[in-house]
N, C-alpha and C positions, 0 to 999 in steps of 0.2 A: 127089820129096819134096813138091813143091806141089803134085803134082794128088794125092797120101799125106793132105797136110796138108787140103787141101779134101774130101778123102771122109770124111774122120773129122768136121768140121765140118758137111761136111753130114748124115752120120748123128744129130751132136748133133741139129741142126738137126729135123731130123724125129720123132729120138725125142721132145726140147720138145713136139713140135707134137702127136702122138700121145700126149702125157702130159697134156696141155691137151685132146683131145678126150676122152681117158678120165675127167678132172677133169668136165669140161662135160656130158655124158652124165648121171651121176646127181644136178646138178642141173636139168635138163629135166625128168626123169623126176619129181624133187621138187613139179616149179613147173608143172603141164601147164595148158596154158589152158582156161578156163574153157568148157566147155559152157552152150550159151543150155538152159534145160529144153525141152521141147517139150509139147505141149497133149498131154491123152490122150483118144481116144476117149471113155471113159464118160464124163466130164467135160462135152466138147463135145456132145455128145447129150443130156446132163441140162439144160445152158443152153438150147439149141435150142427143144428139148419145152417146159421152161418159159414161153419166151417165147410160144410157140403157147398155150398153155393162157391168159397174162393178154389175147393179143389175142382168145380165147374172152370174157375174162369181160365185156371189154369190148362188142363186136361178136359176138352177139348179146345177151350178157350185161345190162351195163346198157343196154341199149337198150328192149329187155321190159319189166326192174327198172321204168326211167322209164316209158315207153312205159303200161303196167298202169295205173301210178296215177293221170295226166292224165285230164283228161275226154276223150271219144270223137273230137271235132272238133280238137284237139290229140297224135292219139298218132303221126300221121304225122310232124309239123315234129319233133319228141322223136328217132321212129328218126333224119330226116334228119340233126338238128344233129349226134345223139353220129355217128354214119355217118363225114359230112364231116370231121369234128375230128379222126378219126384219118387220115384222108388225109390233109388238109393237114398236120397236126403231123409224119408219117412225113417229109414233103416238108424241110421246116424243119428239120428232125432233122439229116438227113444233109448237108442244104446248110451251116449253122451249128452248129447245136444240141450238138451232140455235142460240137464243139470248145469250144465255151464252157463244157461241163460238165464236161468232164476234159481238160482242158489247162493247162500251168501259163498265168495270167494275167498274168505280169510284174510289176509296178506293184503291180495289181488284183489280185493271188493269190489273197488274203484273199476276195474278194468274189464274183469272174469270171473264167474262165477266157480264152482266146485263139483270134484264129485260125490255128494253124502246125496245123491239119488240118479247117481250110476245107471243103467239098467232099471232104471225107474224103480230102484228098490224103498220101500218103507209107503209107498205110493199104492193105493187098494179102492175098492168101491167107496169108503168111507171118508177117504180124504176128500179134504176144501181148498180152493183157493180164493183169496178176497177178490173183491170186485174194487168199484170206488165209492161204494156208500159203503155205511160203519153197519156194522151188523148183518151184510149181503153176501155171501159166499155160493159160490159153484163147484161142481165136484172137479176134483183136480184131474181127469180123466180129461173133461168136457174143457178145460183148459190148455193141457197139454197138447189134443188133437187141434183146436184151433188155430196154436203158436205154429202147431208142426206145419200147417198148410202155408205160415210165412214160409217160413223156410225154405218150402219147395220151390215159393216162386219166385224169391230173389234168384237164387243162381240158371234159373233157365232164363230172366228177364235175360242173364247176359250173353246168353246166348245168340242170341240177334245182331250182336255189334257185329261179329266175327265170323258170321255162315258162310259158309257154299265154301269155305277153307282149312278150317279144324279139324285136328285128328278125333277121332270119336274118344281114344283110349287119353289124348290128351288131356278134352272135355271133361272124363269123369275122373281123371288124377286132381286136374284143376279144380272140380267140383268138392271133392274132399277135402281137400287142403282151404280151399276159401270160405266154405260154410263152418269149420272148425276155429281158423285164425283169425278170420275178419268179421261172420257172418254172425254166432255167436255170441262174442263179445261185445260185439255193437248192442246186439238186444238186450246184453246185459248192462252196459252201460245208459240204454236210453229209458228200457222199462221197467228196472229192477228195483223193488221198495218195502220197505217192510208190508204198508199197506195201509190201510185208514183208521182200523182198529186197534194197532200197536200205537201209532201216533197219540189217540184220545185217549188207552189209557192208560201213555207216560205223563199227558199234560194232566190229567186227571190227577195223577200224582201227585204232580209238582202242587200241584192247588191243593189236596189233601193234607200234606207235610205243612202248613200255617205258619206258623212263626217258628215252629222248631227247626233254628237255622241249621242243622247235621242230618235230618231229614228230608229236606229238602234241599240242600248239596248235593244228594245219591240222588233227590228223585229228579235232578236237573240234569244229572250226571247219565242219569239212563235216559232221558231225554231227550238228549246229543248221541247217546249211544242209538238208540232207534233213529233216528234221523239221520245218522251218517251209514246206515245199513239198507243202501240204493248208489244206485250205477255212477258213473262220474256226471252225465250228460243229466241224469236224473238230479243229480245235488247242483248242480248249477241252475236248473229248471228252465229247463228247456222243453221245449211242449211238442208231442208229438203223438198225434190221435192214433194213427194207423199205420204209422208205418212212411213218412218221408221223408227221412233220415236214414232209418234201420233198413228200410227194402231199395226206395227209390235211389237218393241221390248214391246211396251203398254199390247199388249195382250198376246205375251210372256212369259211375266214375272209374269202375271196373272193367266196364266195357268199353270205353274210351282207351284205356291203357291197354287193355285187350289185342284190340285191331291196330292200334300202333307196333306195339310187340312184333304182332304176325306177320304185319304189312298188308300192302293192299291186294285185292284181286287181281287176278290175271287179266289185263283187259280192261279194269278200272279207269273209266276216264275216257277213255278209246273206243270200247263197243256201249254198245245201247243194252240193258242189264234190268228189264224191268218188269213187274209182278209180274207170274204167273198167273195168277188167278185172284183179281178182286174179288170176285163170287166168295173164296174163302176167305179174305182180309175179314171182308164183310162180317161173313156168317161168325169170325173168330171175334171181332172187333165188340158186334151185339152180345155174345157172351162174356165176352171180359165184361163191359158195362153192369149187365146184370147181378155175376159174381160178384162184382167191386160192393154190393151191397151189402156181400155179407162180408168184406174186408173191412169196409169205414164202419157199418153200423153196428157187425159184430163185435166191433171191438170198444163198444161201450160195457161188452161182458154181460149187460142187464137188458131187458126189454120193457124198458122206459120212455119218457118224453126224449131225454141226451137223443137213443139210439134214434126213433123218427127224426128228430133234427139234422144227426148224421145222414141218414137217408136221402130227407130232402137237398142237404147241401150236394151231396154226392149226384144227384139226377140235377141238379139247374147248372152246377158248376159245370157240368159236362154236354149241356147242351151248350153254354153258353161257350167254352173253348169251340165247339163244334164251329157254331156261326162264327167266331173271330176268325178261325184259323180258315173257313171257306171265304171269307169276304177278302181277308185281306191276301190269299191266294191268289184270289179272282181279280184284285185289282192290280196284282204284282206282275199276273202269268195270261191274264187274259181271260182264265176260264175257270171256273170252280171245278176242282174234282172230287170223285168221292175218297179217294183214297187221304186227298187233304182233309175231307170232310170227317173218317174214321179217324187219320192220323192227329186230328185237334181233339175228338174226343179223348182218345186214350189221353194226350197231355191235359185237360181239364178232372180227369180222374186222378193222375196222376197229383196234382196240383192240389186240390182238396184231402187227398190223404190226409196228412197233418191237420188238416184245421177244421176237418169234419164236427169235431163234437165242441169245437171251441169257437168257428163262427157263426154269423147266424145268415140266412138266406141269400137276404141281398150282399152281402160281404161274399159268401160264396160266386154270386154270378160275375161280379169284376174280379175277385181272382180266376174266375174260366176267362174270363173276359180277355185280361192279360196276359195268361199262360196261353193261348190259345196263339195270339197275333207272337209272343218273345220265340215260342216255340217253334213255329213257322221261319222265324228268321234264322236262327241255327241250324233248322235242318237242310237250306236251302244255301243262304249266303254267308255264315258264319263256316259251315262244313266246306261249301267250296273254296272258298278262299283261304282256307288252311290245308283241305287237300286232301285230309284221315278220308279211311272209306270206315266207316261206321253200315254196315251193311243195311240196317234197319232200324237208325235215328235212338238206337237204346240212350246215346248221350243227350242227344239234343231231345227229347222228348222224357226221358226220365230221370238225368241228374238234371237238366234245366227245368224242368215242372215240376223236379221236389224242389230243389233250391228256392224257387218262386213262393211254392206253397209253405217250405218252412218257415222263413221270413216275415209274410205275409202273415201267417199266425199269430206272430209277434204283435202283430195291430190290428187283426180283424177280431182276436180272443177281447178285447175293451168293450164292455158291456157300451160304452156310450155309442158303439157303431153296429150295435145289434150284437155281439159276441156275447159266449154263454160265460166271461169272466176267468179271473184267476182260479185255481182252487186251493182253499186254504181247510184244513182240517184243526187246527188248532184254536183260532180265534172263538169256535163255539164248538169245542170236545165232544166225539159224536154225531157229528152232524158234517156236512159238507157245506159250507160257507163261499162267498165272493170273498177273494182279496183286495187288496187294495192297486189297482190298474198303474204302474210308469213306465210311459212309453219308451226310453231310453235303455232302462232296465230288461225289458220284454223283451224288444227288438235286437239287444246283445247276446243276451243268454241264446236266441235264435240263432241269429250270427255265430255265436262261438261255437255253436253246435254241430253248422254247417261245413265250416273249417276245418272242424276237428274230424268228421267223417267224411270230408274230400282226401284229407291229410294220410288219416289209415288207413282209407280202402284203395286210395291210388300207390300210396308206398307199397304195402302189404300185397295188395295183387301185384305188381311187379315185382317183387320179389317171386313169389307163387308162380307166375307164369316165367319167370328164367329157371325157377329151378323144374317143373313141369317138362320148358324143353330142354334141357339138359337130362332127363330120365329116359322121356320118349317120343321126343320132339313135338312143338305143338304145329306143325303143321304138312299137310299130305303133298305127296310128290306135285309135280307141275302136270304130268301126263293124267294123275288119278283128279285134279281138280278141274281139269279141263273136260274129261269123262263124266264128271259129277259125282257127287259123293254121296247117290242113291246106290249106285253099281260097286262105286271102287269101295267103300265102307261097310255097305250091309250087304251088296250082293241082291238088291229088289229093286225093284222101277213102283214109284207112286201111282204111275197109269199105264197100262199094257192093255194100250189100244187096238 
């Protein structure tokens, strides 16, 4: 009977437990964990290429650009400076750089990032970084080398204000300290975000928690928490595709304070000071163009419809500064040139940075339209009439064409004028959504954004360039800049004819 009584118990016994794993079975099947996405090929190849393409526009890119328009005895120190700036910046990049630009900053979130990837530690073949669709990731390798090629070219853009007079040793103390305090933090403030995937799912969350008012307190709570985990310029939303904020008006307004600081050329004003060689403006000009493809379009991260649309804006916008900035030359000066004719392109690249992936075509060609003719008048009769020797218009064609182009964003991103809209990740969790377009709102957040990176990078570089000359002065004898600063700096001549 007892061992009767134990077989039936233990049969209970197991049927329970066989009833309990049939119960448990479809919910697994309900609740399967979550797969990490994985990067896709076309994706990682589009970023890759891109990046090759801006360290194109860069090296040899602006280097021609500049190089062209210096006088003859100066076009050697021009290639060396932008040269070296991408070296060293690659070096800084990966040792810090990177970490202070997208990492959360604790404390400093708001402002700078951190070091918990140092030395690109915890970083391997296996890491992702988001894109801006929910479930799109890229390997954070193919991320990091993209960002690193900003980096390079902000601080050589500022190079140009200030040629044919800077000490080389100046140049790269300058160049450390700028891309660290100002250059940095910018990116981290304007591009830093949890990401599209964290967003959907805290609201996911919040929607999951139902009427359990303590469960969804936390899930509202983490909510605000993922969403206050982005840059300052980021939480106020301010829009900025590519870079004109972070690269342009950044180095801009750097270069402007730059060539004040130093003062002007010897001669400025008094002798006749003009290109070397259009042949390389040229050759450097058609390369910057080109690269700038992989600047605006790569930086939709994806190889999608967004990135073609950046493309296209980027090629009409730049033709169209091209013809403003020659007609209205031609009717100011008498004669179209080509040098106006390069120097409108670069300001209609310049100009579309920002609103690449956020306007639509024809939005893009009246913003070249109008950066091309505003840009023309600061480098001509806004710069004389104040006086600054800006050596090679980095103010007037790079803070005034990103200011332009910032702006502008503000009202060319409204779907009713062709723009690709707000972006809102929450309204449908998951998925990338239109928000809801006001003009007031749009066009502030742009504004504030403007202000706020005229504010820091004109303080902050003057600061940086007093304490620069104060270590190793930032500028060469009167004897060595009348020599040229091919011989007196490097000791080579650009042509030995």
């Amino acid at each position: 009977m007892m061992r009767s009584s134990l077989s039936r118990w233990g049969l209970g016994a197991l049927a329970l437990a066989g009833l309990a794993a049939a119960l448990a079975e479809p919910a697994l099947a309900q609740a399967p964990a979550a797969t990490p996405p994985k990067p896709n090929s076309g994706d990682t190849a589009f970023v890759l290429f891109s990046s090759y393409l801006v360290l194109l526009m860069v090296i040899p890119g602006l280097a021609l650009f500049y190089g062209g328009l210096v006088r003859a005895k100066n076009m050697l120190s021009v290639l060396t400076q932008v040269f070296v700036i991408v070296a060293l910046v690659s070096i800084i990049y990966v040792t810090y750089g990177y970490s202070l630009s997208f990492t959360s900053g604790g404390g400093l979130n708001s402002f700078v990032g951190g070091f918990s990837k140092a030395f690109l530690m915890g970083v391997d073949g296996n890491s992702t970084a988001a894109t801006f669709s929910n479930g799109v990731v890229i390997p954070e390798y193919a991320y990091i080398l993209f960002q690193m090629t900003f980096a390079c070219i902000t601080p050589a853009l500022i190079v140009g204000a200030f040629a044919e007079r800077v000490k080389f040793s100046a140049l790269l103390l300058f160049t450390v300290l700028w891309v660290t305090f100002i250059y940095f933090p910018m990116a981290h403030m304007v591009w830093y975000w949890a990401g599209p995937d964290a967003i959907a799912d805290a609201v996911k969350a919040v929607a999951a928690a139902g009427t359990d008012a303590a469960a969804k307190a936390a899930a509202e709570a983490k909510l605000a928490e993922v969403k206050a985990d982005a840059g300052l310029l980021f939480s106020w939303g301010a829009l900025d595709f590519a870079g004109g904020t972070v690269v342009h008006i950044n180095a801009g307004i750097a270069g402007l304070v730059g060539c004040i600081v130093i003062g002007k050329r010897i001669g400025y004003g008094k002798e006749l000071m003009p290109p070397h060689s259009l042949v390389m403006t040229l050759i450097g000009g058609a390369l910057l163009w080109v690269g700038w493809f992989g600047f605006n379009a790569g930086s939709n991260l994806e190889a999608n419809g967004t990135a073609a649309m950046a493309a296209i804006n980027t090629y009409v916008a730049t033709g169209a500064a091209t013809l403003s900035w020659l007609f209205v030359e031609w009717a100011a000066k008498g004669k179209p040139s080509l040098l106006g004719a390069v120097s409108g392109a670069i300001a209609g690249l310049v100009a579309v940075t920002p609103a690449a992936g956020f306007a639509g075509p024809m939005g893009a060609i009246v913003l070249g339209l109008v950066a091309g003719g505003v840009c023309f008048i600061f480098c001509s009769t806004v710069k004389n009439a104040f006086g600054y020797d800006d050596t090679l218009d980095v103010f007037g064609i790079h803070c005034v064409g990103g200011i332009i182009g910032a702006i502008a964003t503000g009202i060319l991103v409204n779907t009713a004028l062709g723009g690709a809209g707000i972006p809102d990740y929450e309204t449908k969790p998951g998925e990338l959504a239109v928000g809801a377009y006001e003009f007031g709102t749009a066009v502030w957040a742009q504004l504030k954004a403007v202000l706020f990176t005229i504010a820091w990078s004109g303080i902050g570089s003057f600061i940086l360039f007093k304490i620069v000359d104060v270590i190793v002065g930032l500028r060469v004898t009167a004897d060595r800049e009348r020599e040229g600063l091919d011989l007196a700096e490097h000791g080579e001549r650009a042509y030995n004819l």
